[in-house]
C-alpha positions as CSV (number, residue, x, y, z in Angstrom):
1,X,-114.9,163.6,220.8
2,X,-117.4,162.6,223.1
3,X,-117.5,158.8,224.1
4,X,-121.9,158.9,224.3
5,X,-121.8,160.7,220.6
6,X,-123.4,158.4,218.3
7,X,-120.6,159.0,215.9
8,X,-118.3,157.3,218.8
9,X,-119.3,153.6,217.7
10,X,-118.0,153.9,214.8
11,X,-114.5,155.5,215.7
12,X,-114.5,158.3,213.4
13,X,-115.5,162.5,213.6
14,X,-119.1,163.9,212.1
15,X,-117.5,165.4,209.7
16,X,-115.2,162.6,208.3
17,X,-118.3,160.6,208.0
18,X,-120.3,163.0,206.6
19,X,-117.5,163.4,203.7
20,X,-118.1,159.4,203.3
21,X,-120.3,158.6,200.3
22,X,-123.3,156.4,201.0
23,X,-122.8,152.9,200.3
24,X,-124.7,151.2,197.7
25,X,-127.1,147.9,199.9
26,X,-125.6,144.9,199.9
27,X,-128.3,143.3,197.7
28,X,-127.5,145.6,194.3
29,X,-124.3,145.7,192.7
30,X,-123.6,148.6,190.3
31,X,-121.6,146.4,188.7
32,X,-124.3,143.6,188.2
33,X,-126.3,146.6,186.9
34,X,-124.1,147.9,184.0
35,X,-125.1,148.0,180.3
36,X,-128.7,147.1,181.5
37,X,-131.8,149.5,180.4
38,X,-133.5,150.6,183.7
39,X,-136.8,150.1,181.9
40,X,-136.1,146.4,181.3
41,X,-134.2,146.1,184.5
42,X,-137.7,147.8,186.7
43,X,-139.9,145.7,184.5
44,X,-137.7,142.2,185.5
45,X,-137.8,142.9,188.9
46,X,-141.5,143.8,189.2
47,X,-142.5,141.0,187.2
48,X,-140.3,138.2,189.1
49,X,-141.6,140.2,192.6
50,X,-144.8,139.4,191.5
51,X,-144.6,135.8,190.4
52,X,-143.0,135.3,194.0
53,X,-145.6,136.6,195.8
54,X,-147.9,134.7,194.1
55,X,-146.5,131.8,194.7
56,X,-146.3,132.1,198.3
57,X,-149.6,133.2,198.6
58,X,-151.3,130.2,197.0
59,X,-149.2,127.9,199.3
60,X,-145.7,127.3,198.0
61,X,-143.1,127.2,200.2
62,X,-141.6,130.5,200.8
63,X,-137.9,129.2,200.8
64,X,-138.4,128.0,197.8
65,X,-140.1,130.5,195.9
66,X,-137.5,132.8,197.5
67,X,-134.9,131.0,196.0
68,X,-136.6,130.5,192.3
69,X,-137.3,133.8,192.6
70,X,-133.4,135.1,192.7
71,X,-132.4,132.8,190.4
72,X,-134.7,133.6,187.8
73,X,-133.6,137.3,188.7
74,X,-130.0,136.5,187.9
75,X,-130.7,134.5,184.9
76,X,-132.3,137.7,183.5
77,X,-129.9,140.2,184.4
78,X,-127.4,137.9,182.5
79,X,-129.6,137.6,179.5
80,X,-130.1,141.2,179.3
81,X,-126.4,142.4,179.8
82,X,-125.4,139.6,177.1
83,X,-128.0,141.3,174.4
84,X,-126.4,142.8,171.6
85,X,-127.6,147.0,171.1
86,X,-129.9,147.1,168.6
87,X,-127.4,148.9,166.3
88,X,-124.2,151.1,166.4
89,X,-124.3,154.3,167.3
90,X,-124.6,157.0,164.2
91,X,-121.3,158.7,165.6
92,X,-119.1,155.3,165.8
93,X,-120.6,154.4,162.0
94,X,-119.6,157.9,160.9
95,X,-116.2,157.9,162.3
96,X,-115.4,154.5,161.0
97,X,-116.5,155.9,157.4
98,X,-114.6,158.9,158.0
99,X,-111.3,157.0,159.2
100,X,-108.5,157.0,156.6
101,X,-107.6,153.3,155.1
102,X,-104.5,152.4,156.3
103,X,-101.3,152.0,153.6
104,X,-99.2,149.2,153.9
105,X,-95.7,150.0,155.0
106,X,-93.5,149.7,152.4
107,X,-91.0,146.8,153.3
108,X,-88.0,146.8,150.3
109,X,-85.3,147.2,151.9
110,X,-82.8,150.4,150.3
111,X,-80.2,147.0,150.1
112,X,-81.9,146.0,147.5
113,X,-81.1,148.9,145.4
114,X,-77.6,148.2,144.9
115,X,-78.2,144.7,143.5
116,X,-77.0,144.0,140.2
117,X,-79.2,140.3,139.8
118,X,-82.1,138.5,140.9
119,X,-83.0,135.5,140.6
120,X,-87.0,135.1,139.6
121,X,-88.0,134.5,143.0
122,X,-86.6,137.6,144.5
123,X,-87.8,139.5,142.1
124,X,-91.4,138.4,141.9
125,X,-91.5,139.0,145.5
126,X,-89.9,142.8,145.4
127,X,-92.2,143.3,142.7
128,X,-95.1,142.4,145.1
129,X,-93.5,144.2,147.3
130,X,-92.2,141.2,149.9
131,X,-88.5,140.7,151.1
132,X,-87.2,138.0,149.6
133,X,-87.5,135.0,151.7
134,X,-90.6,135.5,152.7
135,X,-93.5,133.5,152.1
136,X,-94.9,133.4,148.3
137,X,-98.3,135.5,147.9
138,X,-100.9,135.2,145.6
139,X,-99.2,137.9,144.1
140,X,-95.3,137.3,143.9
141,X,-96.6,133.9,142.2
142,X,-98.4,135.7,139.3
143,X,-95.8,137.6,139.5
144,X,-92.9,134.9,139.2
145,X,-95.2,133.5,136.3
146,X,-94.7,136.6,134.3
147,X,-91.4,137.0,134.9
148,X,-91.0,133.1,133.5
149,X,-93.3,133.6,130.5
150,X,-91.3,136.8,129.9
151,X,-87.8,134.8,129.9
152,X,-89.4,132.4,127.2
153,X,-90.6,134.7,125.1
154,X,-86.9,136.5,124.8
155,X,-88.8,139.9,126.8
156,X,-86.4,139.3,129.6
157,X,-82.8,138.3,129.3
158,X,-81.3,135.8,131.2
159,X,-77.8,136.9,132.8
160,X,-75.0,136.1,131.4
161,X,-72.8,133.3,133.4
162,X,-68.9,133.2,132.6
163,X,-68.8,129.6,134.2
164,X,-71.9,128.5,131.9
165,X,-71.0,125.5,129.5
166,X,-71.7,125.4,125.9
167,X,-75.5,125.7,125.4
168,X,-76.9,126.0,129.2
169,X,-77.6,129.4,128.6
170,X,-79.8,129.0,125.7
171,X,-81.5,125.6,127.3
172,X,-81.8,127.9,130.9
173,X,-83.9,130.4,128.4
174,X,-86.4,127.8,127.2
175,X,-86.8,126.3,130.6
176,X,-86.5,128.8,133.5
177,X,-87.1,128.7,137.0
178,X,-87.1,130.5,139.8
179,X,-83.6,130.3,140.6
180,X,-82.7,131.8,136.9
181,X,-80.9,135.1,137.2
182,X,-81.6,138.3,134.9
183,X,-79.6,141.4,135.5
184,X,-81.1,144.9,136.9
185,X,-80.8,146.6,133.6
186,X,-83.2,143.9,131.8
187,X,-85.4,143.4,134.8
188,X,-86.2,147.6,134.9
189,X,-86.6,147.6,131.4
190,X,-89.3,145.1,131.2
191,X,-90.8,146.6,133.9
192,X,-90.5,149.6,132.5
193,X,-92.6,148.5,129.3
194,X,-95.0,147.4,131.9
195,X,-95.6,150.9,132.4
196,X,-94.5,151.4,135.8
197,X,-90.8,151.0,137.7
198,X,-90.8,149.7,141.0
199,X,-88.4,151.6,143.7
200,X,-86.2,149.2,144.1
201,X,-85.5,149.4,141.0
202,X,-84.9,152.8,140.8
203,X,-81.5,154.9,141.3
């Protein structure tokens, strides 16, 4: 490499430099620039050139108007990049249309299954398909609800207690809660006049 080669100042071969893509000026970012319309982004610039000129030509200080100047530039390259589009694209509202709805995982544990009780709670939230324990849902509460009404009315039997004294059963029947206990066999049977069996219910 030749020391007088105008290449030499900058340390590196012709060809190297060559394969070097050209640099974008200091004054425009491409990044400043992105998600702006070049139509708006022309029309800005013209029209904030202009007003610059203007001013300096009918006596304002040139500083000055320099420096109002670039900040109204930046103000407008903010407002424009901050714009919302007008309106989605036809091909993102047609695959969002076209994208399946999601189903819910179901969450019953198979456990669940080999239970021979419940109390109302549990089972107004495995009917609603929530492990017990969870937090109550709009649903598990209608749920639990129906499962109490159900009790009253003598739909739903209340499980048998060998420990029970004389009368607590029947007293447990008019006034249940949601710690009262009905069997599996009673509990798929209701359901079952409900017209549908849940799986953990199921064998």
């Amino acid at each position: 490499m030749s020391l007088d080669s105008p290449v030499a100042d900058g340390l590196i071969d012709g060809p190297q430099q060559a394969a070097i893509p050209a640099r974008v000026p200091a004054g425009v970012s491409l990044g400043l620039l992105r998600g702006v319309s070049p139509l708006l982004f022309v029309a800005a610039t013209l029209l904030i050139g202009v007003g610059v000129t203007t001013a300096i030509v009918t006596g304002a200080n040139p500083a000055l108007a320099v420096l109002v100047g670039y900040g109204a530039f930046a103000a407008t390259i903010a407002v424009l990049r901050s714009a919302p589009p007008a309106s989605e694209p036809r091909e993102t509202v047609e695959a969002v249309a076209a994208a399946p709805i999601a189903v819910q995982a179901q969450t019953t544990n198979a456990a669940w299954k080999l239970v021979s009780t419940f109390t109302v709670s549990d089972a107004s939230r495995l009917l609603s398909n929530v492990e017990p324990g969870a937090a109550a849902t709009q649903e598990s509460i209608a749920w639990g609800r129906a499962l109490l009404d159900a009790v009253k009315a003598g739909d739903l039997v209340v499980a048998a207690k060998s420990d029970a004294a004389s009368g607590a059963m029947e007293r447990e029947r008019e006034n249940p809660h949601y710690m009262t206990e009905v069997t599996r066999e009673a509990l798929r049977a209701w359901a079952d006049g409900k017209g549908s069996v849940p799986d953990f219910l199921r064998t």
